[in-house]
C-alpha positions in Angstrom: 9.7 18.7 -19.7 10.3 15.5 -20.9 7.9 12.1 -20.0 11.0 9.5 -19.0 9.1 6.4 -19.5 6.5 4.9 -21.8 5.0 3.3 -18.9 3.1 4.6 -15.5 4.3 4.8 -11.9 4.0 0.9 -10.0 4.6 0.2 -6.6 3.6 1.5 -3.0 7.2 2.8 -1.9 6.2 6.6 -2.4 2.7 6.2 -2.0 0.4 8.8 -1.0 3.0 11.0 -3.2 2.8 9.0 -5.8 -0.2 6.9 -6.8 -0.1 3.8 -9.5 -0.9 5.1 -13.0 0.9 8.8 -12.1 3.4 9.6 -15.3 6.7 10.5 -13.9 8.6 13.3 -16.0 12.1 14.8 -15.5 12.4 18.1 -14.4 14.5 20.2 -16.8 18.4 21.6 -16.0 19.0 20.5 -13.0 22.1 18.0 -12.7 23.6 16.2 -9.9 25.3 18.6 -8.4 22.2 20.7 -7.4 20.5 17.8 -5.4 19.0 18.8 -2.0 17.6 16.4 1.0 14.5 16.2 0.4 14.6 15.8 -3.5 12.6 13.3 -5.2 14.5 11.8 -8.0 14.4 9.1 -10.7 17.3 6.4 -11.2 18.1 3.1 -12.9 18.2 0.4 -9.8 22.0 0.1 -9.2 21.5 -4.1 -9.2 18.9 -4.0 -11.9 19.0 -1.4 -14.6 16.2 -2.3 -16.3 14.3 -0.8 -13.2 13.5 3.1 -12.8 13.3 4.1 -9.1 11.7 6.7 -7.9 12.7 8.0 -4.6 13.7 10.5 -1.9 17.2 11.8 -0.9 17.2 11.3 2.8 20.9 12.3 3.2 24.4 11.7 1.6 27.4 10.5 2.0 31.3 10.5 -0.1 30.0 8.6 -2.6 26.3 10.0 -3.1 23.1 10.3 -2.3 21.5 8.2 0.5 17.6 7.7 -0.8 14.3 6.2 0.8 10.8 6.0 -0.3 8.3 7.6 1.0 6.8 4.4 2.1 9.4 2.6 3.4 10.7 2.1 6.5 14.6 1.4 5.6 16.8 3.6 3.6 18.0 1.8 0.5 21.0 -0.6 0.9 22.8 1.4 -2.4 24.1 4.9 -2.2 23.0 6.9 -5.9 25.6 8.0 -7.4 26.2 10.6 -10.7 27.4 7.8 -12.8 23.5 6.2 -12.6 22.6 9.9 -13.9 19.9 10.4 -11.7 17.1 13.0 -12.8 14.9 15.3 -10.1 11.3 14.0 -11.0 7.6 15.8 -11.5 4.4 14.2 -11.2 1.9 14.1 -14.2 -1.6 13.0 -12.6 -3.8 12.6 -15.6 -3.8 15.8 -18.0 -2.2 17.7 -14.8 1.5 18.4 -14.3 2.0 18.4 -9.9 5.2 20.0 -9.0 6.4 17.6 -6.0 8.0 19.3 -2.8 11.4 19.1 -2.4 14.2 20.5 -0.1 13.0 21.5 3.2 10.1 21.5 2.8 10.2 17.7 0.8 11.9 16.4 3.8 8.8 17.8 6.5 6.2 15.8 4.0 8.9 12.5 4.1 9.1 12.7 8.3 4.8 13.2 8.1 4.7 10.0 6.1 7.5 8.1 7.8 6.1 9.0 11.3 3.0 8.4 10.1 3.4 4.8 8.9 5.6 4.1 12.1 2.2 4.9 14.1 0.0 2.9 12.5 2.5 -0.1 12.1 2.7 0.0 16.2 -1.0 0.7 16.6 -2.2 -2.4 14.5 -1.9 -5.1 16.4 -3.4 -2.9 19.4 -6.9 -2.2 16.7 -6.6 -5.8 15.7 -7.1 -7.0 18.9 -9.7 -4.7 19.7 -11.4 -5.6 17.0 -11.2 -9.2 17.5 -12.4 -8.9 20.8 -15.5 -6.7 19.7 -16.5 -9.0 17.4 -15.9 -12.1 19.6 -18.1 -10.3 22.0 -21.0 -10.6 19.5 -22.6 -7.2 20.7 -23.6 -6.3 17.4 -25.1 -9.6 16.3 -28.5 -8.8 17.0 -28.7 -5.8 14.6 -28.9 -9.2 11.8 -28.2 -6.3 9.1 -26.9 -8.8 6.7 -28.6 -12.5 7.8 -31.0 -12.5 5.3 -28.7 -11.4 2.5 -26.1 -14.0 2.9 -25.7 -16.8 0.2 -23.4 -19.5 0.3 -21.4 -21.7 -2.7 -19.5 -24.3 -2.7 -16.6 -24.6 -5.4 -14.8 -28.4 -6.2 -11.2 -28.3 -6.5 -9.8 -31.2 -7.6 -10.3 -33.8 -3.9 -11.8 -31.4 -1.9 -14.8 -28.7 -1.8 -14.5 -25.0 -0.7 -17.4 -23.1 1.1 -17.9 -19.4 0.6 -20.0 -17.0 2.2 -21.4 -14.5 0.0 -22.8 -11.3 0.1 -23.7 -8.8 -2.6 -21.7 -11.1 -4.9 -18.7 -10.7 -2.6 -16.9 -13.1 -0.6 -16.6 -12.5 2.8 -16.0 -15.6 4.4 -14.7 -19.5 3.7 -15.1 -22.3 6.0 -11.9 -24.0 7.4 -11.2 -27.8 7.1 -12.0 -28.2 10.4 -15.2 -26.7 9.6 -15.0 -22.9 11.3 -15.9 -20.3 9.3 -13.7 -17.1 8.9 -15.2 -14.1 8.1 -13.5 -10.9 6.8 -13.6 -7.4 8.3 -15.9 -5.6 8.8 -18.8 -8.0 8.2 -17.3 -10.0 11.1 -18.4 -7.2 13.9 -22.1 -8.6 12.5 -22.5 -11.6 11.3 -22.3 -14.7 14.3 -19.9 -17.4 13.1 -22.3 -20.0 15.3 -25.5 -18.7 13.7 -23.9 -19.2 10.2 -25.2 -23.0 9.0 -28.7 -22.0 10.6 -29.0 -18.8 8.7 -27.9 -20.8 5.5 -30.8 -23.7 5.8 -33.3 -20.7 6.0 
């Protein structure tokens, strides 16, 4: 089998299939013809041939093969088609070559992901909110696991100062304009945004 590229896989489009820094490499004697749904093949980008794509075939049409990733929600606006000479693909992880389900059963891991993403793309706002309204709450201010550990810096850029809150030699947190502090998740379920300048004078 032949590596296709000098450089590693980039992108999230057929991520958790394929992860950045995965080599991609053809898979031998199979042409065009031979494609299933549920393949996983390589391609110049139609608009952009200076791009390799790799991605599913999700279905095809009179003039090709209809491809998404993985990752995506929306099938790609191009249909692939055997002038682009589009290769079926294995994955080389490291020093191990990872034969990539394809066909039927390529198409079952596509629908996992796809149905997948659509749940957790609807459920977000739902755990966001949740969150937010833990946190608001303050019921888990008065654990004060990270109070004494918080340090705080203050960076000039060119007219105007920026405030960080710092922890572990992390930034969790910046102070607005206005003055309110933001804090980042999940340090924000713990740490009271009201307590903040009292905690830093200690």
């Amino acid at each position: 089998m032949k590596l296709i590229s000098d450089y590693n896989y980039l992108g999230p489009s057929m991520h958790p299939l394929f992860l950045p820094g995965d080599g991609i490499i053809i898979a031998p004697d199979v042409n065009f013809e031979s494609f299933r749904i549920g393949d996983v093949i390589c391609y110049p980008k139609p608009d952009d041939p200076t791009i390799t794509v790799v991605h599913r075939i999700v279905g095809f049409n009179n003039e090709g093969a209809i491809t998404r990733g993985d990752n995506n929600s929306e099938i790609d606006s191009y249909t692939v088609t055997a002038t682009l000479n589009p290769q079926l693909v294995v994955l080389k992880r490291g020093s191990r070559t990872i034969k990539i389900a394809n066909g039927h059963l390529g198409m079952l891991v596509h629908r996992k992901i796809f149905i997948a993403r659509q749940i957790r793309r609807k459920l977000f706002p739902l755990i966001r909110t949740l969150c937010l309204l833990i946190a608001n709450i303050g019921i888990l201010y008065r654990l004060k696991l990270y109070d004494n550990r918080l340090t705080f810096k203050t960076f000039k850029r060119q007219q105007r100062e920026d405030e960080f809150m710092i922890l572990n030699n992390r930034r969790i947190g910046h102070r607005d304009s206005d003055g309110s502090w933001h804090i980042r998740f999940p340090w924000r379920f713990f740490i009271s945004p009201e307590k903040i300048d009292k905690v830093a004078k200690q």
